[in-house]
PyMOL commands that place a pseudoatom at each C-alpha (Angstrom):
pseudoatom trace, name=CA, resn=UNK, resi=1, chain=A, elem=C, hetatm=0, pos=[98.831, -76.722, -52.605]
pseudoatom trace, name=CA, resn=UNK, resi=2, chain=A, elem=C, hetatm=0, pos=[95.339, -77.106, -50.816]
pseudoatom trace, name=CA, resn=UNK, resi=3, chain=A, elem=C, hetatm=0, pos=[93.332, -74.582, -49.713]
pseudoatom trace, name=CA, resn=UNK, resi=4, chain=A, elem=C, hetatm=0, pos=[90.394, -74.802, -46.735]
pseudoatom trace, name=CA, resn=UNK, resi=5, chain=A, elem=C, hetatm=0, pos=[88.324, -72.204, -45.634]
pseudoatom trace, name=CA, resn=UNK, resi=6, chain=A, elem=C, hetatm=0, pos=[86.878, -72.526, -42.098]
pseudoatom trace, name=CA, resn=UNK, resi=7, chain=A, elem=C, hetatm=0, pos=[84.042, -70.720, -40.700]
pseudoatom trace, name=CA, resn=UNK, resi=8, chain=A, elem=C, hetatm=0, pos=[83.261, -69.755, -36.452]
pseudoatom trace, name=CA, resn=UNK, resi=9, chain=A, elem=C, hetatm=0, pos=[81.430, -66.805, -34.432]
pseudoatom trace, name=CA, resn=UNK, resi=10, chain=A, elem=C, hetatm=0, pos=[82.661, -64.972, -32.088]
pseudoatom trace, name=CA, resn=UNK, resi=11, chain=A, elem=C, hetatm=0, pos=[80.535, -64.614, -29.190]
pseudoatom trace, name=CA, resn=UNK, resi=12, chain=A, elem=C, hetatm=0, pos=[78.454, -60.800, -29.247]
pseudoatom trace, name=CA, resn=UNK, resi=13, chain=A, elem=C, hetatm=0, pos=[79.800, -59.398, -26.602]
pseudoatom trace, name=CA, resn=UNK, resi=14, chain=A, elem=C, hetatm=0, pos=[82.179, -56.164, -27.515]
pseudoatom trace, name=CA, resn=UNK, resi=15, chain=A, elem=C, hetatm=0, pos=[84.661, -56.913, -24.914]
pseudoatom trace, name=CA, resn=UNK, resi=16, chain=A, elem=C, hetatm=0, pos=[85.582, -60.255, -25.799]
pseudoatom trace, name=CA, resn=UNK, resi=17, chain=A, elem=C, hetatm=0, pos=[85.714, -59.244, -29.117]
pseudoatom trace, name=CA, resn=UNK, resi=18, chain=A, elem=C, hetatm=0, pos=[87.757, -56.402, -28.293]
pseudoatom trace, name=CA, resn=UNK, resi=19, chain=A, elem=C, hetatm=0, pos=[90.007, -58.966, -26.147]
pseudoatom trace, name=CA, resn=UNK, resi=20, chain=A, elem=C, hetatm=0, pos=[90.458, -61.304, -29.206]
pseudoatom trace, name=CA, resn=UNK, resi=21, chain=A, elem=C, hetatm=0, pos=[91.569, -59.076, -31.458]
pseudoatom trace, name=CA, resn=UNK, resi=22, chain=A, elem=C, hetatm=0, pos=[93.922, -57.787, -29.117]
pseudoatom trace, name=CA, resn=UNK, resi=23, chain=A, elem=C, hetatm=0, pos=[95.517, -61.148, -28.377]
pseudoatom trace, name=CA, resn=UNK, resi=24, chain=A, elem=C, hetatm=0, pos=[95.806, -61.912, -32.119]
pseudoatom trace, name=CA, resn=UNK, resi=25, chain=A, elem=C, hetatm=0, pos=[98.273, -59.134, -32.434]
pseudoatom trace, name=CA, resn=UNK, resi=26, chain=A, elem=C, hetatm=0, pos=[100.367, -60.842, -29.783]
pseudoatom trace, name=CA, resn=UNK, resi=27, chain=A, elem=C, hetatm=0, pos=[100.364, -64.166, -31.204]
pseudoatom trace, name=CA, resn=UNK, resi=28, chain=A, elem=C, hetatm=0, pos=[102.034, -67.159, -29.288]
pseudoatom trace, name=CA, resn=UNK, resi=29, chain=A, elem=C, hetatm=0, pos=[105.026, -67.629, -31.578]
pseudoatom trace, name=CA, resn=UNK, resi=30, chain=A, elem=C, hetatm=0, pos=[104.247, -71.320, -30.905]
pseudoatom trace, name=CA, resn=UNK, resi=31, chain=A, elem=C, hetatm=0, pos=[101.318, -70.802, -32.961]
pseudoatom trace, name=CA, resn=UNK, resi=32, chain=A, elem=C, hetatm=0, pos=[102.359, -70.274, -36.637]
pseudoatom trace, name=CA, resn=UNK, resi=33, chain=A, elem=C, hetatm=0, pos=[105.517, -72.679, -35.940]
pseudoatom trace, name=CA, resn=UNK, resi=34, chain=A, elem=C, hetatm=0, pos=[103.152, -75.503, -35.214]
pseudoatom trace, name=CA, resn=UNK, resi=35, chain=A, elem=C, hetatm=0, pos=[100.748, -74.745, -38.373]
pseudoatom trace, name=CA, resn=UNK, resi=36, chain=A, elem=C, hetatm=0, pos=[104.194, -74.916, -39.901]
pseudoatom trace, name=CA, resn=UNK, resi=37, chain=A, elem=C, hetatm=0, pos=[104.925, -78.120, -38.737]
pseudoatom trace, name=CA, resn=UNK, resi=38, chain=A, elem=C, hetatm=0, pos=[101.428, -79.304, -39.790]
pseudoatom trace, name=CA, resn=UNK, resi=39, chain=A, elem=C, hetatm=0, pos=[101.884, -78.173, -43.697]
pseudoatom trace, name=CA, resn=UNK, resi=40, chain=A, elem=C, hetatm=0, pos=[100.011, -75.172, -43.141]
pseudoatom trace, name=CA, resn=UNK, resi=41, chain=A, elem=C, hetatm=0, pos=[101.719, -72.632, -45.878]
pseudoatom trace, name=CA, resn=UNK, resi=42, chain=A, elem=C, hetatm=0, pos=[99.256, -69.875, -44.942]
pseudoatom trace, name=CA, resn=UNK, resi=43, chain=A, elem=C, hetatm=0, pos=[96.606, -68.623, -42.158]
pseudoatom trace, name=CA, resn=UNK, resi=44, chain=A, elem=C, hetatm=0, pos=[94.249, -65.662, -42.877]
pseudoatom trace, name=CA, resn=UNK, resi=45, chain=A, elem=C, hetatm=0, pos=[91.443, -64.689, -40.277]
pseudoatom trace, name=CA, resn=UNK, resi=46, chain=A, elem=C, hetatm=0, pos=[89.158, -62.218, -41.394]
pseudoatom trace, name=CA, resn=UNK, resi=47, chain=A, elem=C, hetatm=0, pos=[86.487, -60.685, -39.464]
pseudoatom trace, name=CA, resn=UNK, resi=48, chain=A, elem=C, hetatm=0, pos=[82.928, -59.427, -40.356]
pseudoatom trace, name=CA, resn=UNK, resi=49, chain=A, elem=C, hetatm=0, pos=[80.361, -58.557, -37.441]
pseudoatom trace, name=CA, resn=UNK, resi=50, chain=A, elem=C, hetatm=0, pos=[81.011, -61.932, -35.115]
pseudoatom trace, name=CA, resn=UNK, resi=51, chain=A, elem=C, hetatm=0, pos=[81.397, -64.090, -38.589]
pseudoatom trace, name=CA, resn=UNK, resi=52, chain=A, elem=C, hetatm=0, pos=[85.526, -65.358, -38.689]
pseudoatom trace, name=CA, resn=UNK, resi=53, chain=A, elem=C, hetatm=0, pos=[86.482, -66.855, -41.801]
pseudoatom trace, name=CA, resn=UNK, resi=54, chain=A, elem=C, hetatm=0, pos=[89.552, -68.686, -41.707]
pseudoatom trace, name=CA, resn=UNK, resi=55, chain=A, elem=C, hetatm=0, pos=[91.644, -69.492, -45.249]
pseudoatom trace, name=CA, resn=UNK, resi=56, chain=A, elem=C, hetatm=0, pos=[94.495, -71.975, -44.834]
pseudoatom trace, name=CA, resn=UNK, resi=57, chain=A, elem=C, hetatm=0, pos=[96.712, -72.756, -47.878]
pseudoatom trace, name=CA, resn=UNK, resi=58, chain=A, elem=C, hetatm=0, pos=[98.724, -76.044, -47.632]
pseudoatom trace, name=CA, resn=UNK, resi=59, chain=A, elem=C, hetatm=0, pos=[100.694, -78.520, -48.676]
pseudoatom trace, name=CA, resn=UNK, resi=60, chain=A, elem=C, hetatm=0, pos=[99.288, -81.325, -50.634]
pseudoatom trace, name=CA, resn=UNK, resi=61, chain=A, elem=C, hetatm=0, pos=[99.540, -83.633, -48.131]
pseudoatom trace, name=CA, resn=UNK, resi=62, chain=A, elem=C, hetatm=0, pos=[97.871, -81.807, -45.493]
pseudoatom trace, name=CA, resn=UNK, resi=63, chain=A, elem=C, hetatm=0, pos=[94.423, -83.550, -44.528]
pseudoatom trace, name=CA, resn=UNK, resi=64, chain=A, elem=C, hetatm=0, pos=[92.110, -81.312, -42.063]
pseudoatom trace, name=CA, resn=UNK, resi=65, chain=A, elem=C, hetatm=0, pos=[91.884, -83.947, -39.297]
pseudoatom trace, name=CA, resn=UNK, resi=66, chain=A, elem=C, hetatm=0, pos=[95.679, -83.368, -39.288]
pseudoatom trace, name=CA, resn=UNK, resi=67, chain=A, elem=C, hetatm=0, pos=[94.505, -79.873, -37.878]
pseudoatom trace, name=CA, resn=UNK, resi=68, chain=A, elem=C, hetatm=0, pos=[93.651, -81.932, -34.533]
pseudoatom trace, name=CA, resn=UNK, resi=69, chain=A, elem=C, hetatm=0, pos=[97.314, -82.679, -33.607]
pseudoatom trace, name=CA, resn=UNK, resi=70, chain=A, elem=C, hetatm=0, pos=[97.860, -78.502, -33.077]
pseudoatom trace, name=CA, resn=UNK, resi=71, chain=A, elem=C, hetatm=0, pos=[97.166, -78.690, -29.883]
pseudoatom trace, name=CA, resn=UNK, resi=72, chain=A, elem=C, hetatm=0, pos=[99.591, -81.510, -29.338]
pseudoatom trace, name=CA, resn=UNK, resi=73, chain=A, elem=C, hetatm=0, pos=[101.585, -78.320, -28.236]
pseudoatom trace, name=CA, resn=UNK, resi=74, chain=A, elem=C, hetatm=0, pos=[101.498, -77.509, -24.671]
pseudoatom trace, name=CA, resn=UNK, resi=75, chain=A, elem=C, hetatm=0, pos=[101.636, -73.612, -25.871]
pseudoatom trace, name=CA, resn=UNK, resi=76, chain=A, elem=C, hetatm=0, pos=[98.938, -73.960, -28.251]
pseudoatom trace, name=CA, resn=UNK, resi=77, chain=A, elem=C, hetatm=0, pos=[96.646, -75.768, -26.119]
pseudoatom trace, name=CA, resn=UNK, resi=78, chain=A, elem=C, hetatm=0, pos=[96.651, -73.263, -23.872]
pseudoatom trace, name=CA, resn=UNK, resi=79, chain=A, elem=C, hetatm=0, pos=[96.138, -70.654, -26.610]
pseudoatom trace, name=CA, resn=UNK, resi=80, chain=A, elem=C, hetatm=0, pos=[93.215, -72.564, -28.127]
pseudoatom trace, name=CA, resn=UNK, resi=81, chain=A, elem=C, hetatm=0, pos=[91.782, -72.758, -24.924]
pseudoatom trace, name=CA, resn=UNK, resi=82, chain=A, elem=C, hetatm=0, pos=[92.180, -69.206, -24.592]
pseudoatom trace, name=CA, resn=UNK, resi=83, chain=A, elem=C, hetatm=0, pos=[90.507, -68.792, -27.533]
pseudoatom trace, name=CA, resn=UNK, resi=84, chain=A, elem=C, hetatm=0, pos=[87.639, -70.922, -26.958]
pseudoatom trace, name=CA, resn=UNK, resi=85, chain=A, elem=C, hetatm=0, pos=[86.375, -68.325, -24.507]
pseudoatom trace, name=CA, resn=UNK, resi=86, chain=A, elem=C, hetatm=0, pos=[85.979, -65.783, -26.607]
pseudoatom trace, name=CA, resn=UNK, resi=87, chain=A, elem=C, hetatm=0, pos=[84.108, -68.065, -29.468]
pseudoatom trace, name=CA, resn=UNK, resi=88, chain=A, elem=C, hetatm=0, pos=[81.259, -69.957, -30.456]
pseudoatom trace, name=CA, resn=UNK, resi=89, chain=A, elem=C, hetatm=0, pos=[80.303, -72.591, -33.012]
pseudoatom trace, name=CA, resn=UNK, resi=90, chain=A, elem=C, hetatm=0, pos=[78.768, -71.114, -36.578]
pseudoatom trace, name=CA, resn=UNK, resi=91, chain=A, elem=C, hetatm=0, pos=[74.936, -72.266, -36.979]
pseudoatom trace, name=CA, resn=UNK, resi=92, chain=A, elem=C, hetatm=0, pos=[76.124, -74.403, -39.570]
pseudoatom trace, name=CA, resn=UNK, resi=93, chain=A, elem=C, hetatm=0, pos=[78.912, -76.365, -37.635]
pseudoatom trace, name=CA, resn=UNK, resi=94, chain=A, elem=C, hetatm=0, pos=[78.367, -80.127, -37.821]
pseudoatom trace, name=CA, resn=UNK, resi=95, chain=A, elem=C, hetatm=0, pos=[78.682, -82.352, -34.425]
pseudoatom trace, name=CA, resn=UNK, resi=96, chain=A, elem=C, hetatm=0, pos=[82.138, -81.970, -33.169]
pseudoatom trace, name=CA, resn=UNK, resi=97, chain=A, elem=C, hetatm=0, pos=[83.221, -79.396, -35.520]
pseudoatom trace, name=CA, resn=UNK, resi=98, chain=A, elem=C, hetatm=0, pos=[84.502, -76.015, -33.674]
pseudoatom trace, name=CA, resn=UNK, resi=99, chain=A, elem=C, hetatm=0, pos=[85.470, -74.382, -37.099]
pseudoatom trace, name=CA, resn=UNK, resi=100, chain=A, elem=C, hetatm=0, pos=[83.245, -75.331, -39.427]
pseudoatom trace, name=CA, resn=UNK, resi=101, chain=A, elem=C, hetatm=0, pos=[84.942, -76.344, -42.963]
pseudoatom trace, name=CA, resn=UNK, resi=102, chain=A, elem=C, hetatm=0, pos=[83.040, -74.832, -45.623]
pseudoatom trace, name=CA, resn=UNK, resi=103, chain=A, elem=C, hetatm=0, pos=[82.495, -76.246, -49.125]
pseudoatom trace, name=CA, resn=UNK, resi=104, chain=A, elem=C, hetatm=0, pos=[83.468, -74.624, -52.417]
pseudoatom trace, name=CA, resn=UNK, resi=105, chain=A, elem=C, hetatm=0, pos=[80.781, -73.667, -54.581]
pseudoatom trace, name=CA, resn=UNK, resi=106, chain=A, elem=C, hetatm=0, pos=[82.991, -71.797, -57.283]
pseudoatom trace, name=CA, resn=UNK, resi=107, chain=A, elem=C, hetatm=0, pos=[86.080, -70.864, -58.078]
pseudoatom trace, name=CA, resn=UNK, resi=108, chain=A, elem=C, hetatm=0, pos=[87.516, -68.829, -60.881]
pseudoatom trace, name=CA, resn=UNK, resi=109, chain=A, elem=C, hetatm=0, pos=[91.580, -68.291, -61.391]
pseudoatom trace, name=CA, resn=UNK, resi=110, chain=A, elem=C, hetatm=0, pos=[92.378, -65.483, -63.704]
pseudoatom trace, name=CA, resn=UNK, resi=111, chain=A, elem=C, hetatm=0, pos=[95.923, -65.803, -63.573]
pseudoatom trace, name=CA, resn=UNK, resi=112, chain=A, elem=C, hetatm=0, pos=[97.247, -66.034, -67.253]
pseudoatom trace, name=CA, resn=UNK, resi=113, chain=A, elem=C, hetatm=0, pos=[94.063, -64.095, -68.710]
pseudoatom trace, name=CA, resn=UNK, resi=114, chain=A, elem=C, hetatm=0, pos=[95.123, -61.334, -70.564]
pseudoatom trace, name=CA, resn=UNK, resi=115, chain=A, elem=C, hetatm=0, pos=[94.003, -57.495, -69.663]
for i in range(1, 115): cmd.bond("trace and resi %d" % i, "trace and resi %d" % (i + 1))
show_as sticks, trace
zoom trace
């Protein structure tokens, strides 16, 4: 497994924030069956302020540009266009990025360390 943590902003304005949360509780089922298809394993957004933070887990062979064919998908197109409007690159995004992959400065696994 892979993992790759994304960041994006949502744009300040408390309806369309209040809109995207909202529509992520009505999910496209579309959505998580394409990730699927992708070798995504797992999807977590998390929210703080405008700051998203997205954690995929994958399958080995999954490659982020492999992200691009999503919206190969009629249905998620139109989601991620739906989307778009209520978002906005993070400061840090490089050109062309929308979510901006973040590097990994540390990790620590504690699984197998006793109590």
């Amino acid at each position: 497994m892979k993992m790759f943590v994304y960041l994006l902003d949502l744009k300040d304005d408390k309806e369309k924030m209040r809109c995207y949360l909202k529509r992520h509780k009505e999910v496209e089922p579309a959505v998580p069956q394409k990730l699927k298809e992708l070798g995504v394993l797992h999807s977590r957004v998390c929210r703080l302020g405008t700051r998203l933070v997205n954690v995929l887990i994958t399958e080995d062979s999954f490659r982020p540009e492999d992200i691009a064919k999503y919206t190969d998908n009629a249905t998620c197109k139109k989601w991620d266009d739906e989307m778009m409007t209520y978002q906005q690159k993070a400061p840090c995004a490089a050109e062309g990025e929308w979510w901006a992959l973040t590097e990994t400065v540390f990790m620590c696994d504690t699984i197998g360390i006793g109590s």
